[in-house]
CHARMM-style PDB file with segment names, atoms N, HN, CA, C and O in Angstrom:
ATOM      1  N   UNK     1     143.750 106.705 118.479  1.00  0.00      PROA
ATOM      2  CA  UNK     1     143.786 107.864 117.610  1.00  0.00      PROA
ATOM      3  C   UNK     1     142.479 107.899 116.813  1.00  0.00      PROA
ATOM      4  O   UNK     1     142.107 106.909 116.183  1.00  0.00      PROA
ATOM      5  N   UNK     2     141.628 109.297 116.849  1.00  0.00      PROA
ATOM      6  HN  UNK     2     141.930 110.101 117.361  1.00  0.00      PROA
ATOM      7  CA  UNK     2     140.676 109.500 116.099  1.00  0.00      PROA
ATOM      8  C   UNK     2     140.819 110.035 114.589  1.00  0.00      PROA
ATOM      9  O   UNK     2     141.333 111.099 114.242  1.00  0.00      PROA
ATOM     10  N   UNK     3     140.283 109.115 113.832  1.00  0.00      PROA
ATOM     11  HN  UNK     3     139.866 108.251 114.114  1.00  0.00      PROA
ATOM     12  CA  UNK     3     140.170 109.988 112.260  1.00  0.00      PROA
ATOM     13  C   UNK     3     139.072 110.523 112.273  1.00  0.00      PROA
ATOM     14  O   UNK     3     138.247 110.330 113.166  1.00  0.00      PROA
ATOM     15  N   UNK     4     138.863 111.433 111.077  1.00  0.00      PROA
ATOM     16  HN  UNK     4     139.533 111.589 110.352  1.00  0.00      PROA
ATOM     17  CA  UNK     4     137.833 112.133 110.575  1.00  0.00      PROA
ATOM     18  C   UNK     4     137.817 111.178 108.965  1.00  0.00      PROA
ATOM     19  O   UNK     4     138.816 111.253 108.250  1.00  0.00      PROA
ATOM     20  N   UNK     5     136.976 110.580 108.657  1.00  0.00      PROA
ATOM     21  HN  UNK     5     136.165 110.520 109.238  1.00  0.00      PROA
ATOM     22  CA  UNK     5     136.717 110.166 106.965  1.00  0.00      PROA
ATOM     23  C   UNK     5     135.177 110.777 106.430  1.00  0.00      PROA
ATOM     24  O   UNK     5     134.337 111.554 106.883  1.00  0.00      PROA
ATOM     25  N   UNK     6     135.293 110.190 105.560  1.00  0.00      PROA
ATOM     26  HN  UNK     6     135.976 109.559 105.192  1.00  0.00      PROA
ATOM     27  CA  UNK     6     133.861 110.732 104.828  1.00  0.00      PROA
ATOM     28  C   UNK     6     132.290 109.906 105.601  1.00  0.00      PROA
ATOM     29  O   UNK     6     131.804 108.787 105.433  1.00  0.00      PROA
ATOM     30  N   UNK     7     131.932 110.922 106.345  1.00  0.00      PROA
ATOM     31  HN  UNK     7     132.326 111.831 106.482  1.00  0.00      PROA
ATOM     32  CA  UNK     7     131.203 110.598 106.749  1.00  0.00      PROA
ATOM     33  C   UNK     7     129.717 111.611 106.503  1.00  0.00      PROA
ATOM     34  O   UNK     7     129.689 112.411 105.568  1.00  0.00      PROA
ATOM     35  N   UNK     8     128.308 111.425 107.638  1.00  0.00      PROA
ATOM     36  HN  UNK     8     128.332 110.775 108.398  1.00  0.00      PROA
ATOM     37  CA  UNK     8     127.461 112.109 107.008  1.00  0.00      PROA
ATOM     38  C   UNK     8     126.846 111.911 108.860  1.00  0.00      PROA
ATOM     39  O   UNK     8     127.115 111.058 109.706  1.00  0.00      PROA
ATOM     40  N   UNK     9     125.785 113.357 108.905  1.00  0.00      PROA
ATOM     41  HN  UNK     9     125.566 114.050 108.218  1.00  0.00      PROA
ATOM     42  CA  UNK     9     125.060 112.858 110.120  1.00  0.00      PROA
ATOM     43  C   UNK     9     123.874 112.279 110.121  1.00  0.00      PROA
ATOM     44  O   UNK     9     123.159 113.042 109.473  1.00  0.00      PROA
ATOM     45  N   UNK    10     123.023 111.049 110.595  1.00  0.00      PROA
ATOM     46  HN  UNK    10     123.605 110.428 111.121  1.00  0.00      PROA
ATOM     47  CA  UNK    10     122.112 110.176 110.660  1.00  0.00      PROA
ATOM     48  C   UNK    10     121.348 110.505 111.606  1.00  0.00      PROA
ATOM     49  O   UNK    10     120.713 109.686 112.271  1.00  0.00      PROA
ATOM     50  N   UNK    11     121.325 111.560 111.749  1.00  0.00      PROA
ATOM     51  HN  UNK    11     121.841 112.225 111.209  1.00  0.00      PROA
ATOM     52  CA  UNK    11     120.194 111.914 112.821  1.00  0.00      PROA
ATOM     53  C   UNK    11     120.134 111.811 113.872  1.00  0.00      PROA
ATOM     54  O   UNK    11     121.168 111.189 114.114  1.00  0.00      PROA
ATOM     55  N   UNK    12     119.285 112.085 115.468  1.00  0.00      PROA
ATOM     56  HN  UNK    12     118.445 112.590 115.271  1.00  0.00      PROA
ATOM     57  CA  UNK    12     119.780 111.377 116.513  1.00  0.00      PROA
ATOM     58  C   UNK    12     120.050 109.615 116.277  1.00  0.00      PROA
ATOM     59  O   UNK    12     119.814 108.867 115.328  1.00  0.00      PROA
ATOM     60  N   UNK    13     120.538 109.443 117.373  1.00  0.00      PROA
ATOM     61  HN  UNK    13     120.730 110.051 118.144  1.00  0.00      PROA
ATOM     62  CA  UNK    13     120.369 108.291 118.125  1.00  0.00      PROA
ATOM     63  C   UNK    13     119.603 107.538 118.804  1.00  0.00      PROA
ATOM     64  O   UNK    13     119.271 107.712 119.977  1.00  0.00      PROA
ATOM     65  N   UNK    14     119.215 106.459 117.921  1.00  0.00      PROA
ATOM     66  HN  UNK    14     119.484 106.318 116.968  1.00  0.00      PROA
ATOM     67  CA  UNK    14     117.990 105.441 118.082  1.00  0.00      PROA
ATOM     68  C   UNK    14     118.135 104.610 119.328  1.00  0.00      PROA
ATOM     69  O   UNK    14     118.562 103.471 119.137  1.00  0.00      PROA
ATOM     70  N   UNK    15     117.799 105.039 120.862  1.00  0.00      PROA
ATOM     71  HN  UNK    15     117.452 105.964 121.017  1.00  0.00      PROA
ATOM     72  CA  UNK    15     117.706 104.006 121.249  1.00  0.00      PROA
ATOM     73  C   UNK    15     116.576 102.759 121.643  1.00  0.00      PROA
ATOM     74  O   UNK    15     115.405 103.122 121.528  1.00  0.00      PROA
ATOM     75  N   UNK    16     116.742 101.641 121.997  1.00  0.00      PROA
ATOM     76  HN  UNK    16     117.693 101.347 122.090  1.00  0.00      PROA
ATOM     77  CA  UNK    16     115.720 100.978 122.344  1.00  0.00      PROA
ATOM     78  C   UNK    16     114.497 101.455 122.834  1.00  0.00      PROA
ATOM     79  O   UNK    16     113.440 101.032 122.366  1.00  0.00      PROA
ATOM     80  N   UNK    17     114.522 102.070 123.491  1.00  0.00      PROA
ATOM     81  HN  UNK    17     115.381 102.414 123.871  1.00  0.00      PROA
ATOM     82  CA  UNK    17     113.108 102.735 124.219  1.00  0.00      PROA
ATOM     83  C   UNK    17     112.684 103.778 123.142  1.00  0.00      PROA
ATOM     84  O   UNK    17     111.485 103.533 123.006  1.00  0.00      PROA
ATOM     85  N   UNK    18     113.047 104.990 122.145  1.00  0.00      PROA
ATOM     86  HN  UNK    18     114.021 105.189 122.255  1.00  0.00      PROA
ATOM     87  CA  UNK    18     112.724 105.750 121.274  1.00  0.00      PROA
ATOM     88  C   UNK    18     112.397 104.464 120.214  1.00  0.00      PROA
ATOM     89  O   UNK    18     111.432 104.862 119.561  1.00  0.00      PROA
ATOM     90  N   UNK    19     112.717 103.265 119.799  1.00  0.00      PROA
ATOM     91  HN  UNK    19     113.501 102.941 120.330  1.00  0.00      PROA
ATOM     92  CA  UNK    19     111.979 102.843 119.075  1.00  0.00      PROA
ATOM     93  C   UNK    19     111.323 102.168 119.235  1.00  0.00      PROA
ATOM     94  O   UNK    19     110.513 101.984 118.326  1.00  0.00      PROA
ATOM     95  N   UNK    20     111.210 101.351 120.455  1.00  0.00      PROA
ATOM     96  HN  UNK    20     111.868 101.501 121.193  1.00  0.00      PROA
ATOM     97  CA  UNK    20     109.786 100.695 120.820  1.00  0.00      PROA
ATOM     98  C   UNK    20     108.620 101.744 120.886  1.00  0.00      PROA
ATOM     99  O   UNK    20     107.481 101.352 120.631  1.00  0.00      PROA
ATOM    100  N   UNK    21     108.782 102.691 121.123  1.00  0.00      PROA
ATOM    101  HN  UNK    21     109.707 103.009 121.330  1.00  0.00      PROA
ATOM    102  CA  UNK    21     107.915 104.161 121.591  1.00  0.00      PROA
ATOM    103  C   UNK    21     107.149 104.084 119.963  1.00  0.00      PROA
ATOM    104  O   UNK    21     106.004 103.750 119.661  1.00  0.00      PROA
ATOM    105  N   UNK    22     108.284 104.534 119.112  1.00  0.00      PROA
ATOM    106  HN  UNK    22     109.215 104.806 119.357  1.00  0.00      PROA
ATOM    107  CA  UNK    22     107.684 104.814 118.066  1.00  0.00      PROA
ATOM    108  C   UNK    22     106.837 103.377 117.080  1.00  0.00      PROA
ATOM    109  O   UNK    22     106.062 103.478 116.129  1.00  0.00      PROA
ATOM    110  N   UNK    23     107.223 102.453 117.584  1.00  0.00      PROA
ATOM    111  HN  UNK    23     107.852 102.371 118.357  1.00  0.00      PROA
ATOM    112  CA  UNK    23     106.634 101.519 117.266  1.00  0.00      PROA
ATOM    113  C   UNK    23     105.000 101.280 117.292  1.00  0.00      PROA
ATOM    114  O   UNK    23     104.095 101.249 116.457  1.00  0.00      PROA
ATOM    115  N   UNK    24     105.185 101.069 119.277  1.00  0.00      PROA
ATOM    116  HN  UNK    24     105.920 101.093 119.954  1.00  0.00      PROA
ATOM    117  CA  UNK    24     103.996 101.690 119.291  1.00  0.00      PROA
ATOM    118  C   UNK    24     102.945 102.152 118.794  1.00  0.00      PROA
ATOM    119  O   UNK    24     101.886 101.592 118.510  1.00  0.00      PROA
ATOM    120  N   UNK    25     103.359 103.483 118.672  1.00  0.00      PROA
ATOM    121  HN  UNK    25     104.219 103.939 118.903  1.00  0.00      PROA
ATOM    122  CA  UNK    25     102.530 104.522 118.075  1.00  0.00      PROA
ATOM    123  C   UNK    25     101.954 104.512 116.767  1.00  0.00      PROA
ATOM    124  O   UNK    25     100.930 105.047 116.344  1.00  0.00      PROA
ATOM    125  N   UNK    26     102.974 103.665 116.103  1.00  0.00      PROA
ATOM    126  HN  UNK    26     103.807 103.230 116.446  1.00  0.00      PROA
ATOM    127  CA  UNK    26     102.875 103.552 114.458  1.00  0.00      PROA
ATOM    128  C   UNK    26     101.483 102.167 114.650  1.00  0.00      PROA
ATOM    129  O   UNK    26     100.574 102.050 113.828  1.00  0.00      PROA
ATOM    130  N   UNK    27     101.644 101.202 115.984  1.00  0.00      PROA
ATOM    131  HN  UNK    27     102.382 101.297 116.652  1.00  0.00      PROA
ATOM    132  CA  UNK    27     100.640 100.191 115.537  1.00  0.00      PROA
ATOM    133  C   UNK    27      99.718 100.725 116.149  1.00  0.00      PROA
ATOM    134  O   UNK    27      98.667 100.106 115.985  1.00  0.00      PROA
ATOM    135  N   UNK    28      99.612 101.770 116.910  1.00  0.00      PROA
ATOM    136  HN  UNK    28     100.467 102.272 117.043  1.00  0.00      PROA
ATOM    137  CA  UNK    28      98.078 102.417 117.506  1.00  0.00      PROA
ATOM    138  C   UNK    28      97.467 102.850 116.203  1.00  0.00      PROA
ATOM    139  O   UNK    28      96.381 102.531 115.719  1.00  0.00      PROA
ATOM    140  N   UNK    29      98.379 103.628 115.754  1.00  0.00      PROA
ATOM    141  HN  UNK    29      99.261 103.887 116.147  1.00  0.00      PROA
ATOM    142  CA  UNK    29      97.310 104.295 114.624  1.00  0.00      PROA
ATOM    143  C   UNK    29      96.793 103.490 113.150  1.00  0.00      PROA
ATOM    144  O   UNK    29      95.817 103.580 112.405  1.00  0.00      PROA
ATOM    145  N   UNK    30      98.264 102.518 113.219  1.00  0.00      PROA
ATOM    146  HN  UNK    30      99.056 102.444 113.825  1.00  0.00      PROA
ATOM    147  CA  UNK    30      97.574 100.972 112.276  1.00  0.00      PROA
ATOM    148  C   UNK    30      95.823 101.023 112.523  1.00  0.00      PROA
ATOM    149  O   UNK    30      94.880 101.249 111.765  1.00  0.00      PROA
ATOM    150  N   UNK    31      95.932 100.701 113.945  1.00  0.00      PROA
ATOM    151  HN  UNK    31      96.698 100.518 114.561  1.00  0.00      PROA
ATOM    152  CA  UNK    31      94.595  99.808 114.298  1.00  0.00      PROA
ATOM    153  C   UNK    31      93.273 100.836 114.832  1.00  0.00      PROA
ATOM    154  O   UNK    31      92.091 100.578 115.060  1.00  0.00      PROA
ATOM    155  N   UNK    32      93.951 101.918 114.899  1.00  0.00      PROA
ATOM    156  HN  UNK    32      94.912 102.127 114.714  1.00  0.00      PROA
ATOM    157  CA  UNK    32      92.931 103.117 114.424  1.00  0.00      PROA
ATOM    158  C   UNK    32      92.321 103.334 113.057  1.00  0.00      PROA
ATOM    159  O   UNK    32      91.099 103.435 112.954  1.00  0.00      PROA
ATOM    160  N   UNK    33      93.063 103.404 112.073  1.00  0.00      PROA
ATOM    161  HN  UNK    33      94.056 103.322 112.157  1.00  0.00      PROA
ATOM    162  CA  UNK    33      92.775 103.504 110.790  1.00  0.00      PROA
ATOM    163  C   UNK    33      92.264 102.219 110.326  1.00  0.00      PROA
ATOM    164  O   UNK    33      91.651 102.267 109.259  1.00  0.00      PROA
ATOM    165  N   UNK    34      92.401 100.871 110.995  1.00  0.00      PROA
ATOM    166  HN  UNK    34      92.898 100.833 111.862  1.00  0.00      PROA
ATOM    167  CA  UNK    34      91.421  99.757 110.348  1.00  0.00      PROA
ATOM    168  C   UNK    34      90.287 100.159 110.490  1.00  0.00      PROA
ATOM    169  O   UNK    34      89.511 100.484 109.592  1.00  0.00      PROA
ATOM    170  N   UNK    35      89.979 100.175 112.415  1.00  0.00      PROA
ATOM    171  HN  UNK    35      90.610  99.911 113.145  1.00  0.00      PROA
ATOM    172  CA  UNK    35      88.729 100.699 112.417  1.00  0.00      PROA
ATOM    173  C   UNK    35      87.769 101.423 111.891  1.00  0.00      PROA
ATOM    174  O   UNK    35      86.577 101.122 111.827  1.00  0.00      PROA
ATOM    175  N   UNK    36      88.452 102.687 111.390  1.00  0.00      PROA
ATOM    176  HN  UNK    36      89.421 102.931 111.442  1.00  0.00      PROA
ATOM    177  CA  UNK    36      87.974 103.946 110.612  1.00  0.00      PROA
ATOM    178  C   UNK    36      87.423 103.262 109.107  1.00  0.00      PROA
ATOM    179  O   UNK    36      86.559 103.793 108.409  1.00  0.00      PROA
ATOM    180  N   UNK    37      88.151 101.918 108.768  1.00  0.00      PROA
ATOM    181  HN  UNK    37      88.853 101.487 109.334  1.00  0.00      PROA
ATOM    182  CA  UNK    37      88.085 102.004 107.408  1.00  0.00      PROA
ATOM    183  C   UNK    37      87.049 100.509 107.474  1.00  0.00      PROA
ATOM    184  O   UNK    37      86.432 100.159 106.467  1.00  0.00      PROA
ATOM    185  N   UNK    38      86.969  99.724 108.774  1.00  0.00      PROA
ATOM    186  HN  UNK    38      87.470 100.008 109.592  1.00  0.00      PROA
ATOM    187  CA  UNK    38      85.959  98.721 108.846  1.00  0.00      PROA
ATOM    188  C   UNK    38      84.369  99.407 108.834  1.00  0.00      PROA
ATOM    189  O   UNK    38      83.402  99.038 108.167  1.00  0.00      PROA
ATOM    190  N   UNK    39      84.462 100.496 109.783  1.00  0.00      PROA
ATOM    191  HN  UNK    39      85.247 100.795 110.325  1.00  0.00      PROA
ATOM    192  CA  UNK    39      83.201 101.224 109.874  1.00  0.00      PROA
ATOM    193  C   UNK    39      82.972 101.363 108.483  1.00  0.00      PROA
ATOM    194  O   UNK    39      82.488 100.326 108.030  1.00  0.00      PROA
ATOM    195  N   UNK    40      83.162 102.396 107.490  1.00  0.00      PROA
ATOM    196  HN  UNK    40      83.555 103.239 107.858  1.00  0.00      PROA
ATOM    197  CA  UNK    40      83.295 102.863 106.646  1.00  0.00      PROA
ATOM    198  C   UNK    40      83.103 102.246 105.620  1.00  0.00      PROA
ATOM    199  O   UNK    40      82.557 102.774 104.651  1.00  0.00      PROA
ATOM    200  N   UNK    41      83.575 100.820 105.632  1.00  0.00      PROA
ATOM    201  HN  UNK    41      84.018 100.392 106.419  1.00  0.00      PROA
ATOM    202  CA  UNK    41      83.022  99.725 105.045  1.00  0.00      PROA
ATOM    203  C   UNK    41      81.506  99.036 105.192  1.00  0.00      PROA
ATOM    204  O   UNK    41      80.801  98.509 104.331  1.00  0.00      PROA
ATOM    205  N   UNK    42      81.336  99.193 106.269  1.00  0.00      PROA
ATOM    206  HN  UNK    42      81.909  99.621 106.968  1.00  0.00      PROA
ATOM    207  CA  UNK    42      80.058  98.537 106.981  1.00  0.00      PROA
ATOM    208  C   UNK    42      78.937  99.815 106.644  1.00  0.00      PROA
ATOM    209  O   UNK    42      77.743  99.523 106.566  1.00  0.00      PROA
ATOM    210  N   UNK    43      79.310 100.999 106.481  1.00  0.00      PROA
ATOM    211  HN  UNK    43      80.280 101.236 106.544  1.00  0.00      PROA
ATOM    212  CA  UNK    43      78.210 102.043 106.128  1.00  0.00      PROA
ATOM    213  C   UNK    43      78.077 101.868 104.605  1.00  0.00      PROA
ATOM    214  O   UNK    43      77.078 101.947 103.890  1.00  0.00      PROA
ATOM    215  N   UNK    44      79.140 101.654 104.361  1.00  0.00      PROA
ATOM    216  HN  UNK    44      79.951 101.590 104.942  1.00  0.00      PROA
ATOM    217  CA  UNK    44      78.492 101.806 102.758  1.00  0.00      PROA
ATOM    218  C   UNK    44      77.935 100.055 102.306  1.00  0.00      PROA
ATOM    219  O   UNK    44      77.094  99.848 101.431  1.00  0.00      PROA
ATOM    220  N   UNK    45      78.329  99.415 102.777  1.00  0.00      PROA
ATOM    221  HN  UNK    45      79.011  99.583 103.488  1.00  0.00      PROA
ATOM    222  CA  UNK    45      77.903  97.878 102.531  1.00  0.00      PROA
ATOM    223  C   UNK    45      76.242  97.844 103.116  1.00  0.00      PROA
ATOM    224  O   UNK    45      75.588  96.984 102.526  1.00  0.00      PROA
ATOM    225  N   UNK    46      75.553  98.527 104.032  1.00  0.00      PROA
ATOM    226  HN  UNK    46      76.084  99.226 104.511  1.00  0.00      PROA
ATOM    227  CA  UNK    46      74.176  98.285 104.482  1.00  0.00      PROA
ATOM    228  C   UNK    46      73.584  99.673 103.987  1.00  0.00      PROA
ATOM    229  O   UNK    46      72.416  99.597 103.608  1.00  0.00      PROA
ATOM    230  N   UNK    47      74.064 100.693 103.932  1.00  0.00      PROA
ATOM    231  HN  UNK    47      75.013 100.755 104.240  1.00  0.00      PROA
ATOM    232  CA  UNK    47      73.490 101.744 103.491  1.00  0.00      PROA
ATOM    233  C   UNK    47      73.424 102.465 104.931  1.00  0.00      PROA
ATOM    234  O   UNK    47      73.030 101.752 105.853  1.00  0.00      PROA
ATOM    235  N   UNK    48      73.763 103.785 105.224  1.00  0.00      PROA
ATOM    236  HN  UNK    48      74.083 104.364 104.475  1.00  0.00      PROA
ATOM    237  CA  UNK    48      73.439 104.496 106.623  1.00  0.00      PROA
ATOM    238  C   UNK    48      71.585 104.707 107.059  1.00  0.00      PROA
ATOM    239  O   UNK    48      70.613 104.863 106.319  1.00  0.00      PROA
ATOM    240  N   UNK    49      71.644 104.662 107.858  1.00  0.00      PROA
ATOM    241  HN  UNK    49      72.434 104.535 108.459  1.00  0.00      PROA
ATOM    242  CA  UNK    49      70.224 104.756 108.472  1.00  0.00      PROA
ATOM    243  C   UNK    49      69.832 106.330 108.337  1.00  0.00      PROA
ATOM    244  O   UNK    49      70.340 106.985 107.427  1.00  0.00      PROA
ATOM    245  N   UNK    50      69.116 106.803 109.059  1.00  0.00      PROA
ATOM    246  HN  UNK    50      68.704 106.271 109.798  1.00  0.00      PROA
ATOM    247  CA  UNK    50      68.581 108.091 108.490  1.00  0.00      PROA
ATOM    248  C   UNK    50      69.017 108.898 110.139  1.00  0.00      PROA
ATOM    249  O   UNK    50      69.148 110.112 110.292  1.00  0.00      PROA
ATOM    250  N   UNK    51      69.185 107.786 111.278  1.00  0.00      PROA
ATOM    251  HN  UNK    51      69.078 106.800 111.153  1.00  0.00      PROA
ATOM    252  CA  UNK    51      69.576 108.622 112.562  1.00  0.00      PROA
ATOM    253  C   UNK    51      70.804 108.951 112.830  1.00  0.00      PROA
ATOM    254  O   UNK    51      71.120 109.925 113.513  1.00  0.00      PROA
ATOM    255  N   UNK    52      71.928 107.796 112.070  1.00  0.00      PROA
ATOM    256  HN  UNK    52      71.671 107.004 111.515  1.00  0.00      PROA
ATOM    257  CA  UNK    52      73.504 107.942 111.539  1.00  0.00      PROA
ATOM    258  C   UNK    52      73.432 109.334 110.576  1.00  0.00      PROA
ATOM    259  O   UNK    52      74.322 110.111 110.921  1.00  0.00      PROA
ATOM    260  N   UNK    53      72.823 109.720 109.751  1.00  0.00      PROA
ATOM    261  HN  UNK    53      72.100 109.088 109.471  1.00  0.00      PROA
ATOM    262  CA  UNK    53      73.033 110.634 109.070  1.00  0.00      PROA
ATOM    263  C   UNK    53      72.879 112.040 109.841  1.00  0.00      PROA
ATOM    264  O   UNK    53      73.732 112.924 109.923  1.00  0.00      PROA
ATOM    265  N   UNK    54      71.714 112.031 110.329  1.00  0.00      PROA
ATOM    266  HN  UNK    54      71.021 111.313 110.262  1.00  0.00      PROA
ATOM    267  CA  UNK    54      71.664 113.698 111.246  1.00  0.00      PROA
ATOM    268  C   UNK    54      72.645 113.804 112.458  1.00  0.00      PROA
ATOM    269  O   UNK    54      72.983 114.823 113.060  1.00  0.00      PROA
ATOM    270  N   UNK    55      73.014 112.535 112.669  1.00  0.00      PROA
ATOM    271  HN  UNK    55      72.739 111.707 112.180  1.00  0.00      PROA
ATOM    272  CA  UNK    55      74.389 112.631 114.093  1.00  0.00      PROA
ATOM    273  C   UNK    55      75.419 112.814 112.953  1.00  0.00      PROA
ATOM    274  O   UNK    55      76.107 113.730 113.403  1.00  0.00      PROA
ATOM    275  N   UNK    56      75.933 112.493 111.755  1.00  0.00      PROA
ATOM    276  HN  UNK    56      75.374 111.749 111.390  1.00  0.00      PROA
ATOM    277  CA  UNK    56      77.043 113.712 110.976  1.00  0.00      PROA
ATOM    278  C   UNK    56      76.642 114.369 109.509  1.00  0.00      PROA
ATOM    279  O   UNK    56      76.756 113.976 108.349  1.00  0.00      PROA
ATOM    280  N   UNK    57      76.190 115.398 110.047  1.00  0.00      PROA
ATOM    281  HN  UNK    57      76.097 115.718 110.990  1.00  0.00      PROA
ATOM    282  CA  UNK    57      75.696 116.129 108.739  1.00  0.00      PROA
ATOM    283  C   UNK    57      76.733 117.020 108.268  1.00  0.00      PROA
ATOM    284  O   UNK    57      77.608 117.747 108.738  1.00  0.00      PROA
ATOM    285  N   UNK    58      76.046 116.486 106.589  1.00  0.00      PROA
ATOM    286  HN  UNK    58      75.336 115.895 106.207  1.00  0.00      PROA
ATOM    287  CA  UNK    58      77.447 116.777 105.762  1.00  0.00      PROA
ATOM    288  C   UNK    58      77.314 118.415 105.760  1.00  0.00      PROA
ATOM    289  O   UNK    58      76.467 119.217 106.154  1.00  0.00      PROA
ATOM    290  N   UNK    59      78.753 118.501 105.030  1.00  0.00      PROA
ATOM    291  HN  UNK    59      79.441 117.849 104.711  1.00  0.00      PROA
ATOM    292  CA  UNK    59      79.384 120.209 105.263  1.00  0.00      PROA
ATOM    293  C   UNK    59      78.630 120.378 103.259  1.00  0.00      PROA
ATOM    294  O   UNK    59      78.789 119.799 102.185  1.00  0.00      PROA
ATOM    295  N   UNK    60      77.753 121.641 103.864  1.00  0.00      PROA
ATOM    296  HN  UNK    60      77.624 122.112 104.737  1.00  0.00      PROA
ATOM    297  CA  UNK    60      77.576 121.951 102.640  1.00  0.00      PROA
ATOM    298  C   UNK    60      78.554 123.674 102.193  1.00  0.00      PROA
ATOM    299  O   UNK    60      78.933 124.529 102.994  1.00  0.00      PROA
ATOM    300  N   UNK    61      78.688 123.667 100.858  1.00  0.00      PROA
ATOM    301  HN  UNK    61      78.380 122.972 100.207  1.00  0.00      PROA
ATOM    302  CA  UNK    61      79.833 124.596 100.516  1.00  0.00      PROA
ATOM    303  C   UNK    61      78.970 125.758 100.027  1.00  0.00      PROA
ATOM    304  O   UNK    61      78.135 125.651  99.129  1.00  0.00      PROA
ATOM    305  N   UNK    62      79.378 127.408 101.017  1.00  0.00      PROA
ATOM    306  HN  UNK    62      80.057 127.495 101.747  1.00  0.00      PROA
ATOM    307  CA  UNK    62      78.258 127.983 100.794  1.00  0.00      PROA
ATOM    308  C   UNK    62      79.330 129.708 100.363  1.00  0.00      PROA
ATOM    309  O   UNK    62      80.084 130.284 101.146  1.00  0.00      PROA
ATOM    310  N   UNK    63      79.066 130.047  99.173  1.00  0.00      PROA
ATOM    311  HN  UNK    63      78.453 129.579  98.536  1.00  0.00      PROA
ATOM    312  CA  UNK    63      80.013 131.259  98.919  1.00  0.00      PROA
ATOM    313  C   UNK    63      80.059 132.534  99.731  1.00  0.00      PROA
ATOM    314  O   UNK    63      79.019 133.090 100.084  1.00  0.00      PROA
ATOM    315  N   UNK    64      81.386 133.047 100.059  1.00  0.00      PROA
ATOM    316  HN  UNK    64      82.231 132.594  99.772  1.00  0.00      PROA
ATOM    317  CA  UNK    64      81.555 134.007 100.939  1.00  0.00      PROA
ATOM    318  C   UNK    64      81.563 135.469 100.391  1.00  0.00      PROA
ATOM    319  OT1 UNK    64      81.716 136.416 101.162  1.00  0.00      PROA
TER     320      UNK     64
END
């Protein structure tokens, strides 16, 4: 026999493979964002070169 009690819905259903998946994904972008933030470290710790700078030139803000 089925009851009904106080209950609530939790969203799908987690299985093994949806959370290894998302696991994953969560440590790809971990170790994306170190990178991003080792570089980033290393530019401002030596100072950028002058050929790093014209390969990303900054956005200047120009009124419309």
């Amino acid at each position: 026999v089925l009851e009904w009690s106080d209950g609530y819905y939790n969203g799908e259903i987690k299985t093994t493979k949806i959370v290894q998946a998302l696991d994953i994904k969560a440590d790809k972008v971990g170790l994306q964002r170190s990178e991003q933030l080792r570089e980033l470290y290393k530019s401002l710790l030596g100072g950028e070169s002058t050929d790093q700078q014209l390969k990303r030139p900054s956005i200047a803000l120009s009124p419309e």
